[in-house]
N, C-alpha and C positions, 0 to 999 in steps of 0.2 A: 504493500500500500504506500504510495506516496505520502512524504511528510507533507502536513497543510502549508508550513513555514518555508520549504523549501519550493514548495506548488505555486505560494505567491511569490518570492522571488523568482520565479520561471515565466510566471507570468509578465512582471516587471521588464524582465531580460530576458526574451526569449533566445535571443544570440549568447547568453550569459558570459557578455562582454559587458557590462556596466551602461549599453545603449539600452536605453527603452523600445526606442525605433526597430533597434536592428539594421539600418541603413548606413548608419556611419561609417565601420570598419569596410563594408561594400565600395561604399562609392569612395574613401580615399584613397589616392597611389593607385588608380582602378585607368584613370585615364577618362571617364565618361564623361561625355559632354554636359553642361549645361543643362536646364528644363530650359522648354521654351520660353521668352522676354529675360532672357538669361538670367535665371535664379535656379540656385541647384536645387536636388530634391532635398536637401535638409533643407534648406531656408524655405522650400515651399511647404516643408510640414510644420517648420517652424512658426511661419505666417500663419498658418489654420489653427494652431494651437494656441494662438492671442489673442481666440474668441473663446475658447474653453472657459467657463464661467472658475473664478478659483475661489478655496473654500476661506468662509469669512473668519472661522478661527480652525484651532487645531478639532479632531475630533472628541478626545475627550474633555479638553475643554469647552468646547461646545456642550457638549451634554447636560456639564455640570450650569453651565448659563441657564439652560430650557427648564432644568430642574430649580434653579435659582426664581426665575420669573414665575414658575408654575404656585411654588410653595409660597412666596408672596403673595400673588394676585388670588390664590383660593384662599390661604389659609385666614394670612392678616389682611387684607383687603375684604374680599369673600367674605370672613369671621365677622369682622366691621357695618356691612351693610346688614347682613342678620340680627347684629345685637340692636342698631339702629332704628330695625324698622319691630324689632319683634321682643329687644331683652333678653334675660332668658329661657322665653317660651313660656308654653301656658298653652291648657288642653285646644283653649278655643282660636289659637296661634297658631296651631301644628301645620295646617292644610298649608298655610302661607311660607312656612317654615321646609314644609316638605317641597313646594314648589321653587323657593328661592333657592335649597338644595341642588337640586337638575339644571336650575338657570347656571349655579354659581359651577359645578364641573363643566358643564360645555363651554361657559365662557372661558372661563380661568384655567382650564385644561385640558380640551380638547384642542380649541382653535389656537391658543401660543404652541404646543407642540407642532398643529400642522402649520400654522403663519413662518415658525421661526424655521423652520426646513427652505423655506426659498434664501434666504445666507448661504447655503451649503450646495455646492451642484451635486446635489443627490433627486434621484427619484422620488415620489411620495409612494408611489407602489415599491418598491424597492426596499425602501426605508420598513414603512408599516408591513413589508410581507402581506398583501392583500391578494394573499393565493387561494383557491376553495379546498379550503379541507378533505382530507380524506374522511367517510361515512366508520369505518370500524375505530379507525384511531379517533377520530370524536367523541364516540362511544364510550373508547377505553378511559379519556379524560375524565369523561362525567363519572366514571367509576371509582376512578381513579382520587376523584375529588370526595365523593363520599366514603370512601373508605379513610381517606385522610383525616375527614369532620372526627371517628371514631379516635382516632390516635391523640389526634389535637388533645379532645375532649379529655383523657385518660394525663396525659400532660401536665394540662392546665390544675387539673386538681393536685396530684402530684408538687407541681412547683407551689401551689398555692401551701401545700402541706410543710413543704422545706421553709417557705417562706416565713412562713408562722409559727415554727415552732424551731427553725436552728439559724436564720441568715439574718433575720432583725432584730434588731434589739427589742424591747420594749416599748421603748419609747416613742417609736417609729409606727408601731401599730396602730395607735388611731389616725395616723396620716393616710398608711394605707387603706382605712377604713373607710374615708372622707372621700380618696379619692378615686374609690372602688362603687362607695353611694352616688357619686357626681358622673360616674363613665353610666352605671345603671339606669339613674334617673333619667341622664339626656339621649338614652337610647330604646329605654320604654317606654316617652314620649315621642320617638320619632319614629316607632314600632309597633305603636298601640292601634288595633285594626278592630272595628264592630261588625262590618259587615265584609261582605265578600268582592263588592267595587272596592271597598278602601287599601283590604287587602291587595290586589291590582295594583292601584295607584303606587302603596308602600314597595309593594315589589318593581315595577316601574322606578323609583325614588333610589333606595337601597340595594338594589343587584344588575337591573340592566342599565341605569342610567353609568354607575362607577365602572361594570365591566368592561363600558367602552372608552369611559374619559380615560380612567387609569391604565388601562392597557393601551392605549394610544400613545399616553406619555412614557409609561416606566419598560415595558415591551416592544414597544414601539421604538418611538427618535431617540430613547436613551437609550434604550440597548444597542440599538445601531450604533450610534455613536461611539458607545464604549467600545463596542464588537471591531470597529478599526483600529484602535489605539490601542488595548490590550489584549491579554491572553485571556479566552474562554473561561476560565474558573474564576479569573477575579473580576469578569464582565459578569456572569451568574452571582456570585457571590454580593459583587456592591449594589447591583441592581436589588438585588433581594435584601438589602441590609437597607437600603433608600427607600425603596416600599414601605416595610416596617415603620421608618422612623418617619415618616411623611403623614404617617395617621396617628403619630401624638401619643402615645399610649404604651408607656414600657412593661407594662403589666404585658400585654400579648406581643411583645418585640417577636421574639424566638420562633414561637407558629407562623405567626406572620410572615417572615425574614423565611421561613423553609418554605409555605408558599408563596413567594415572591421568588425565589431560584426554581423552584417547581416548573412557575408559569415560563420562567425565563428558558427554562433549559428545552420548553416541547416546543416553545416559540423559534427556536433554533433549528432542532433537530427535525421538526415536522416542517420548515421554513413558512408559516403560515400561519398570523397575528389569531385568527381565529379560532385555534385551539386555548390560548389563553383566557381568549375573550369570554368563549364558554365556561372555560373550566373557571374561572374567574363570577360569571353569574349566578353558576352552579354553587358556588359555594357560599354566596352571600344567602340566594334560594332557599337554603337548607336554615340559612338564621329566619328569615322570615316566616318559613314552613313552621319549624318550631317553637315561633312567639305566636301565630295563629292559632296552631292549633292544639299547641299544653301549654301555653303562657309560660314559655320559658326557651332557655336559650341552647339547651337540652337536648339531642334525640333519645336518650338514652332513659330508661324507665327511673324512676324515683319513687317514694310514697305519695310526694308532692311537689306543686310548682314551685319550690322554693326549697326542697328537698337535693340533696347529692346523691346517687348513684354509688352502691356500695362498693366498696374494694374491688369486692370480688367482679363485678359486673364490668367496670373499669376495667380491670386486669385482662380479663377476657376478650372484651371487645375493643380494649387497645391493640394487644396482637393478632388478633383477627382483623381487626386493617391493618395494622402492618404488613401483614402478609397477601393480601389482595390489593393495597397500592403499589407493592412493590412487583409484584407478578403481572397487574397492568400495564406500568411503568415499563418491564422489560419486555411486553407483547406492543407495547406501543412503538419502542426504541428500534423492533425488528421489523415491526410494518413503515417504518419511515427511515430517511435515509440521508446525510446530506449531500448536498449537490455542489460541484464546482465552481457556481458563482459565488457563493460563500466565503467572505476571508474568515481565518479563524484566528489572526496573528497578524497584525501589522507594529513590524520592528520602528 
């Protein structure tokens, strides 16, 4: 198999004389005339290449721009107009709250990802991978993602366990307590569904509206980005570590952060935005699903909505997704494949 590294250097230099062209070593000491209006073929390729649009910064700093403007314009800007018009919400806010929601990602997230692409002579198909998904590896995603919901789940309690009882002090604990009531509160306010349009709507709001903003930005022009300036583990990795920390909340850094390289890596491997995009819907889907219909954040049984899932049930249905995301994961990785327009390494 050819090295990726060594693939794009070939491609660079197909003469793997240091010419890009390949023309150079040709035509000097060759004796060849002239092109016609006597310019030689270097300066006539040289001429056509002074229209070649060039790129307005380096690649990964670029990225880090798109994510600068993005995090600004939703967070604190975005944050801004909803405190403005709404405070901290209130039952009879919400609608208005949930709609400023969908306004504030397509403004502040969608449109600077694709606006800031015309800087860079890059494709916008190219860039977003706006290829059609293949039918079984889509499938495998969606499987893929709830099997994952189970692990998280099993996790989360886990770390909650560590947390509270060997990594904080004391004194720390009601902090954690405040600002564990304040993530609950302002999410069972923006989750709270009475009927089955609202439910709609909230899903509309919470899973298809960010699957697209966010995967546009963070799967999309940032990973591109990253994807020409470094090497694939630390394009996965920061991508997935940006994700995380872009939704404010280091209570779920960790899950977040692994599905954030999740999305990255089938965003890759599959070359097409759209397996994220799902898996990405799919998973907010399953929070929705489960505040409609056990009023809680939960798939996993309890006594009650405000109940934990014992040990034992946890333990179980933790590695029982581990073991069916991971055996998706590798029936995905062999029905897709990457292709040679791909860099995977640019030195």
């Amino acid at each position: 198999m050819t090295d990726p590294e060594n693939r794009n250097e070939e491609l660079r230099d197909p003469a793997g004389n240091g010419d890009p062209s390949g023309t150079e070593n040709a035509s000097s000491g060759s004796g060849e005339a002239p092109a016609a209006g006597g310019e030689s073929p270097v300066n006539a390729s040289q001429s056509q290449g002074m229209f070649v649009q060039q790129p307005f910064l380096g690649p990964v700093l670029f990225g880090f721009v798109v994510l600068i403007v993005a995090f600004v314009a939703y967070q604190i800007f975005g944050g801004l107009i909803t405190y403005l018009l709404f405070g901290f919400g209130s039952d009879e806010q919400v609608q208005g709250m949930r709609a400023i929601t969908v306004v504030s990602q397509l403004l502040f997230l969608l449109v600077p990802s694709v606006i800031l692409l015309k800087l860079q002579p890059w494709k916008v198909k190219d860039v977003l991978r706006l290829h059609a998904p293949k039918v079984l590896p889509l499938l495998l995603v969606i499987v893929s993602v709830i099997a994952l919901q189970f692990v998280v789940q099993s996790y989360m309690e886990a770390q909650q366990y560590v947390l509270r009882n060997y990594l904080l002090p004391d004194a720390l604990l009601p902090l954690l307590d405040t600002f564990e009531d304040l993530i609950e509160e302002l999410y069972g306010t923006l989750l709270a569904m009475n009927s089955f349009p609202e439910f709609i709507f909230v899903w509309v709001v919470v899973a298809v509206t960010p699957g697209i903003c966010e995967e546009v930005l963070f799967r999309g022009t940032v990973q591109y980005s990253f994807e020409r300036g470094m090497r694939l583990r630390w394009t996965f990795l920061l991508t997935g570590a940006i994700f995380s920390m872009f939704h404010l909340n280091p209570i779920t850094f960790i899950p977040l952060a692994a599905l954030g390289v999740f999305f990255a890596v089938i965003t890759w491997r599959g070359n097409s935005l759209y397996y994220a995009v799902v898996g990405h819907v799919t998973n907010n889907t399953l929070a929705v699903v489960a505040m409609y219909a056990f009023e809680s954040d939960s798939l996993l049984p309890a006594e009650g909505a405000e109940a934990v899932p014992s040990a034992a049930v946890l333990a179980i249905s933790g590695v029982i997704g581990l073991l069916v995301f991971i055996a998706s994961l590798a029936m995905f990785w062999s029905l897709t494949r990457p292709t040679d327009t791909r860099n995977e390494y640019v030195s």
